[in-house]
Every structure is written in C-alpha cells, then in structure tokens.
C-alpha positions in Angstrom: 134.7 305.2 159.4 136.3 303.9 162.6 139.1 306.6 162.1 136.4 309.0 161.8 134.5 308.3 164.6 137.6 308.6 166.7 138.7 311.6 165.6 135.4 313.4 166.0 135.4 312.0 169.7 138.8 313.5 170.6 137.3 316.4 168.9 134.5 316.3 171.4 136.9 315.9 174.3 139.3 319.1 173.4 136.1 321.1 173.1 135.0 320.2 176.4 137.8 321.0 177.9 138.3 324.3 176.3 134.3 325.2 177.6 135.5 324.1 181.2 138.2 326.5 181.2 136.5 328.9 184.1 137.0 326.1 186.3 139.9 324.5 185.1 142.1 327.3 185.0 141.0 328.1 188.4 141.9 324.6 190.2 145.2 324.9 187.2 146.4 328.2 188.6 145.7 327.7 192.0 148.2 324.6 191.9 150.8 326.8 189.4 150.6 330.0 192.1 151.0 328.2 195.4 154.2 330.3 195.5 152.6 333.2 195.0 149.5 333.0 197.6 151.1 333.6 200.8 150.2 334.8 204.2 152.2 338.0 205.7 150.8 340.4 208.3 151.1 342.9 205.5 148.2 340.9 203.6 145.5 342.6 201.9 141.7 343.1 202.7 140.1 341.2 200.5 140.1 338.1 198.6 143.0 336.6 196.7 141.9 336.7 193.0 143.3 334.3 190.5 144.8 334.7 187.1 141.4 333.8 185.5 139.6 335.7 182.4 136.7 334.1 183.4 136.6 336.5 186.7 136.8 339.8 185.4 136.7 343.0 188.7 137.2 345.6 186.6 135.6 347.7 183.6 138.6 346.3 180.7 138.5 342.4 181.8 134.8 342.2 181.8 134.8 343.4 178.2 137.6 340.8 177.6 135.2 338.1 179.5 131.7 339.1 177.4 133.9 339.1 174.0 135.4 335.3 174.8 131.9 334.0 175.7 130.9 334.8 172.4 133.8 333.9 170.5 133.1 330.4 172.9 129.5 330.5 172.1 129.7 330.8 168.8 132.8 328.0 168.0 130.5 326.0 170.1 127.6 326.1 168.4 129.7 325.3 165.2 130.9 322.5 166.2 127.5 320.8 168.3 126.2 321.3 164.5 129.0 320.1 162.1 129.7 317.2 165.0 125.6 316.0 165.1 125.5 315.7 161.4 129.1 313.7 161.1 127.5 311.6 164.2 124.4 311.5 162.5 126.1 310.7 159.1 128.4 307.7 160.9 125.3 306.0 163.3 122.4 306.1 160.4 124.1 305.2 157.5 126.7 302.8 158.5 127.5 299.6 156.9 125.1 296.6 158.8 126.5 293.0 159.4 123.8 292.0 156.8 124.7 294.0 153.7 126.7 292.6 151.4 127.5 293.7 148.0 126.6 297.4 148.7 127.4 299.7 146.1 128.0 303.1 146.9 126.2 305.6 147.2 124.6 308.3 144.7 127.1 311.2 144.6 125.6 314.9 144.0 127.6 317.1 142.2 126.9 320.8 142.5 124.0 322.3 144.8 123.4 326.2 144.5 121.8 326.4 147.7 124.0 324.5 149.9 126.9 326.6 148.2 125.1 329.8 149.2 124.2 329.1 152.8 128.1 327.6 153.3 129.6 330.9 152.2 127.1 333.6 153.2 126.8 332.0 157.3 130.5 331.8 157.4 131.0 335.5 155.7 128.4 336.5 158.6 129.8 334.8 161.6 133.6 336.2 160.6 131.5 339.4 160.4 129.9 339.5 163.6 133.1 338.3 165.5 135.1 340.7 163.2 133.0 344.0 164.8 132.8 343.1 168.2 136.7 342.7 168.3 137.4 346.1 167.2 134.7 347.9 169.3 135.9 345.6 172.2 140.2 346.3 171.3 139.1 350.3 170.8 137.0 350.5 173.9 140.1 349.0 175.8 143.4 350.7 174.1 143.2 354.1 175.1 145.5 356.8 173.7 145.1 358.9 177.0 144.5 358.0 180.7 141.3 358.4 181.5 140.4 361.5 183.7 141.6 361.2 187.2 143.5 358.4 186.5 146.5 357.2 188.6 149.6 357.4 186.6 152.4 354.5 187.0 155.1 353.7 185.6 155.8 350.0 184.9 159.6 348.9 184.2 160.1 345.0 183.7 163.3 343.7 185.0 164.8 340.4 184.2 163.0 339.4 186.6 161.3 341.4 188.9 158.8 344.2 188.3 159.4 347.8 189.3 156.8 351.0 189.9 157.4 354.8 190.0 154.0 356.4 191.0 153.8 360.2 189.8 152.2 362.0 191.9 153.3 366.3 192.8 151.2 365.7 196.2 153.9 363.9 197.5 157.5 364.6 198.5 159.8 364.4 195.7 156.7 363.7 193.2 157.5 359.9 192.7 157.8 356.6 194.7 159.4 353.6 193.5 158.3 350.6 194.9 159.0 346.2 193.3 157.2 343.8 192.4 153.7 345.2 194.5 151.7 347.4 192.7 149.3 349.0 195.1 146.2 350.9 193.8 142.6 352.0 195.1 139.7 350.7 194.4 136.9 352.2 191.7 139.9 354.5 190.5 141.3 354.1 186.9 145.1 353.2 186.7 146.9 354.2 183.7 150.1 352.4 183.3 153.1 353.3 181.4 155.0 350.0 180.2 158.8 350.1 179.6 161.7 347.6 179.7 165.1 347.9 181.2 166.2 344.6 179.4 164.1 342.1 177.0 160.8 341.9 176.3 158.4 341.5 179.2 154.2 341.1 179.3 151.6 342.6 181.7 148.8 340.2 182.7 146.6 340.5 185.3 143.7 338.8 184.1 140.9 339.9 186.1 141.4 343.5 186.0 142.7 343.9 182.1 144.6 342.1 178.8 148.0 341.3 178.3 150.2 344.4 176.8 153.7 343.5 176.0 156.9 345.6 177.7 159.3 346.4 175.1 162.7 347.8 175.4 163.0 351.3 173.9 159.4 351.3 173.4 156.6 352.8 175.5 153.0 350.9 175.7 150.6 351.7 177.9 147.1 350.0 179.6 144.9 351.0 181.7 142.3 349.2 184.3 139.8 350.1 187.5 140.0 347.5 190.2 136.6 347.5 191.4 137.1 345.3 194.3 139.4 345.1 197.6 142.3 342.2 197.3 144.9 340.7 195.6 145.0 340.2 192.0 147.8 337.7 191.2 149.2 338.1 187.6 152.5 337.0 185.4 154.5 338.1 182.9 153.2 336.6 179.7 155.6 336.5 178.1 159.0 334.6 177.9 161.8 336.3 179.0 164.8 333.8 180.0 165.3 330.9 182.2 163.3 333.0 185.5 160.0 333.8 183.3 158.0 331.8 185.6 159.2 333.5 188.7 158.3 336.7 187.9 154.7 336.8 189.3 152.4 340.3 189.5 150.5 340.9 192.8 148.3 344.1 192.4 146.7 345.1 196.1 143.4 347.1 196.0 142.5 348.8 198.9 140.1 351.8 199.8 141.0 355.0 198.8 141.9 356.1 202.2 144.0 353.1 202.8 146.2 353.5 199.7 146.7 357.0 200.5 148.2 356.2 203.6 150.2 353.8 201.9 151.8 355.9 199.6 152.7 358.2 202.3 154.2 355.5 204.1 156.1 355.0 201.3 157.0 358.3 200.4 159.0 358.6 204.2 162.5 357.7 204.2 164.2 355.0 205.4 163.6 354.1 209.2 166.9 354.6 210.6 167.5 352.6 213.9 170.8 352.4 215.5 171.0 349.6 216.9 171.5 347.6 213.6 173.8 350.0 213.1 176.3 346.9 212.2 174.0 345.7 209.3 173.6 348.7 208.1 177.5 349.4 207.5 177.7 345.8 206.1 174.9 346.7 203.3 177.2 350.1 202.2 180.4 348.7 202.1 179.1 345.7 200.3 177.8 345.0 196.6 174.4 345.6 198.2 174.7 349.5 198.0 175.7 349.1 194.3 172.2 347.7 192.9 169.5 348.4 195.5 168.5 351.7 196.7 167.8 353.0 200.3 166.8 356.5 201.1 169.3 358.2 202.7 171.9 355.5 202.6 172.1 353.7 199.0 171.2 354.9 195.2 171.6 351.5 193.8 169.8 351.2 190.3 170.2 348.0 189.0 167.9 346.0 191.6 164.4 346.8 193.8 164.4 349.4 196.1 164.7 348.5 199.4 163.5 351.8 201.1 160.4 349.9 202.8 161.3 346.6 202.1 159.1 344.7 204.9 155.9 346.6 204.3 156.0 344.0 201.2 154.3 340.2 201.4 157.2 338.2 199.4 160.4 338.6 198.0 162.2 337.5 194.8 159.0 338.7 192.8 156.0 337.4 194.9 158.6 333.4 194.2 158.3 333.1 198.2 157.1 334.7 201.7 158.5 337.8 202.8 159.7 336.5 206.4 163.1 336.6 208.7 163.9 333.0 207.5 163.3 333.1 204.3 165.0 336.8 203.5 168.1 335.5 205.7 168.0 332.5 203.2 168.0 334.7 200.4 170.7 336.9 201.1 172.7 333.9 202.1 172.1 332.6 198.7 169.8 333.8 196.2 170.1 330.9 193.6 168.8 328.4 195.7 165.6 330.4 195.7 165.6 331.5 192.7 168.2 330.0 190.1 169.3 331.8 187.5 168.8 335.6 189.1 171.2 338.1 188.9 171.4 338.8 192.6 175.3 337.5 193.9 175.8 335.5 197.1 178.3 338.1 198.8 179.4 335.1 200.9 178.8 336.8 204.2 180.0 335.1 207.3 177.7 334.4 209.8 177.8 337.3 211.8 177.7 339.6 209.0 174.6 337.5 207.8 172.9 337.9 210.9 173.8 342.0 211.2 172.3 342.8 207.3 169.3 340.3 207.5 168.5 342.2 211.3 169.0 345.5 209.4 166.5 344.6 206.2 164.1 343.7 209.1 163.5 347.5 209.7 162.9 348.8 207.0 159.1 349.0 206.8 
C-alpha cells in the first residue's frame, strides 16, 4: 500500500509539472537561449519571442496551442479521476492499528456495467482526440502556398541554416541570405525545406510545428507571423555533435520595412577601397572557396557573406555579431563553435586584422 501511495505521488508530481510547462519552458528556454538573445544595432522591432508552444503569433501555432490544451485537458481530467479514487481507495479503506485478524475483502467477479462505461468512455475520448488531430494536421499541411504567400527556400546545413527568397521583382529573382530569415508581418510564408547534408528539423514554435529537412527530399510548411520581433527557434532534430548550435531567428517586420530589406539585400557587395588589403586576403585564401560575395567570391559550401553585418550573430545566432567576436572567429572558429567545418586559415596578425576590417563592410 506504501509502494502504492508513493507511486501515485510521483505520479502527481510528473503531472504537475507537465501542466506547468507554459511557464517552465519559458524560464527553461530562456536559460538554454542566452546565446541566442543578443543585442546588435541591427536588432528587431519588437519583442524577442521564445521557443514556447504555449505562445502561439501566428494562424498554424495557435491551432497547435488550442489542440495541446485539450489533449492536456483531457489527460488531466483522467488522471484527477483515476488518482481521487486510488487516494480515495488507500485513505478510507486502509488497515487501522486496531484491526487484527482482518480477512479480506469480498472480491466481485464480472460487472456488465462497469465493463461498458470502461470501454465505451475510452472508445470516445480516443475518438474525440482522434478527429481534432486530423482536422488540426489537415488545416496545417498544405499542399500549396497559400495565395500571396512569400516563397522561401530553406536548406539545412551541418550547421547553419540557409535562405533563397524567390521573388522576379528583384534583381536576379533570388537572394540568399544564413541563418536570419526575415519576413513581414500578417503575410503567409511558404517554406520549401531541403537538406544539403543529414537530416535537419524546422521549429519555430510560436509561429508553426516542427517539419523535418531531409536530404533528397522536399517538405514544405507554411506560417503568418502576426506580430513584429524575433522568434527564436532550433533545429529539432539531431544532426551531429553542433545540433544545439544551430539556432533559428525569424525577424518580423512591417511590410514596408522588409521590403527595404530585401532590397538591401538584393545590392551587391559594398566595395570600399581602403580595405582593399582584406579584401585580397579573403580571394586568395580558402575563404573565396566556401562563402560567397557578390562580385568577388561564388563560394558554395558556406553562408553568404554578401551583407554579412546587416546580420545580429554569427556561427548560427551561437554568439553576437560584433568586431571582437567575428575577429575571434576567423581567428579560430572551434573555439566558438567546436566541431564546425569552418578551418582556422592561421592568419598572421596583420592579415587577421586586414580580412576581419574587410567583413566589417559588408552590410
């Protein structure tokens, strides 16, 4: 009885928990994204929204939120009524310190009513939960984008994240941008997911479900950010020693604002000649090999460097975008982030100083 009564308190604790977990996994990911929450002059309006389901800003993760409080709801109920009668069962009819020579109690064999109720409320409740999933996983998984949708495609790097918007308006039709994916507000997004590598995972909870990136396989998702920010996300799913450092940052700004932005991106390279030096440095290098820079590199193995300090971190939102810590990483890149497959070119000094003063301009 003792081992009983245990048991169904532990019970009681887990279940607690698990009803906390708006607030918990707020305070829990604010502690597990302090790298990713960082202040740049390129910041976003807006608040910074956490990787919590239980905060949806968009039409996709609020039908995620209302389907998991009823799934919650539900399990809850079940278990304040199978707990009460066990608690019930162990307080009331306990052994006393009196009773001696108890025998035990009348068994019941066979009840046609109890035998109904526990398999026709069971039948129901996997009924109920059963329709609400697939109206809720066929309102969300589209086959098409949605009409005047903005279309993206997503490509999961080991490990970094990269973004081709395609768009005729501007010059060339595409921009590629890492590991920022910037989008305006109260306008579907329609995301095409691919893999250059392993198997990756989308996950920005507050604006949509996780949809796994597979190599030689396209997925797509969709979401409407309803709200200016940042939404901080992560891949979900593991893909090698740096799975935790590759973090998702969606900005949503006003329509106006991200139109601006893609133009800005869409312009090539800022060319100034007095870092000149730095400049020459990045082509003769490995650097001109793996990243690209409009007009002076077609690297394809690594981010795209075109408007490199326009961004807020580097090394996949791991750490601030700022002239200490980018001369830090080009200096030596597993220190930052172990395990990466960026090289340390083992510049001298002078050399460092010329191609981290020549990154600096590119915005």
């Amino acid at each position: 009885m003792n081992r009983l009564f245990t048991g169904s308190f532990l019970a009681m604790c887990f279940v607690a928990l698990a009803l906390c977990a708006p607030a918990n996994a707020h305070a829990a990911t604010d502690i597990c994204s302090t790298s990713a929450v960082v202040t740049s002059t390129n910041a976003p309006n807006g608040p910074t929204i956490l990787p919590n389901i239980f905060d949806p800003h968009g039409p996709a993760a609020r039908m995620i939120h209302d389907l998991s409080w009823l799934v919650l709801g539900i399990c809850g109920g079940l278990f304040v009524v199978v707990e009460g009668m066990i608690f019930y069962g162990v307080i009331f009819y306990r052994r006393k310190k009196n009773d001696k020579n108890v025998a035990d109690p009348r068994q019941v064999y066979g009840s046609n009513p109890v035998e109904i109720a526990w398999t026709i409320i069971p039948l129901l409740i996997v009924f109920v939960l059963t329709l609400t999933t697939v109206r809720t996983i066929r309102a969300i998984e589209l086959t098409e984008a949605p009409e005047g949708a903005l279309q993206v495609v997503v490509i999961g790097h080991q490990w970094w994240w990269e973004f081709r918007y395609i768009d005729p308006s501007i010059p060339g039709g595409e921009v590629v941008v890492a590991n920022e994916l910037h989008v305006p507000i109260n306008r579907p997004v329609w995301l095409r997911l691919e893999s250059a590598d392993v198997i990756h995972s989308w996950w920005v909870p507050a604006l949509a479900g996780k949809m796994d990136v597979i190599p030689n396989h396209t997925n797509h998702t969709w979401f409407t950010a309803e709200t200016e920010g940042l939404y901080l996300g992560q891949c979900a799913e593991y893909c090698v020693n740096q799975h935790a450092g590759m973090l998702l940052r969606v900005i949503a700004s006003k329509p106006v604002d991200f139109d601006a932005w893609l133009q800005t991106q869409a312009a090539p390279a800022v060319n100034d000649m007095t870092v000149a030096m730095g400049r020459d440095i990045f082509q003769e290098y490995a650097c001109s090999n793996c990243h690209t820079v409009k007009g002076v590199s077609d690297g394809q193995f690594a981010p795209d460097l075109t408007h490199l300090m326009s961004r807020q971190t580097i090394a996949s939102g791991v750490a601030p975008l700022d002239p200490t810590t980018l001369r830090a990483w080009i200096e030596n890149p597993q220190a930052l982030k172990p395990g990466c497959n960026m090289p340390s070119l083992q510049l001298d000094t002078q050399e460092l100083n010329a191609v981290t003063a020549y990154l600096l301009t590119l915005r």
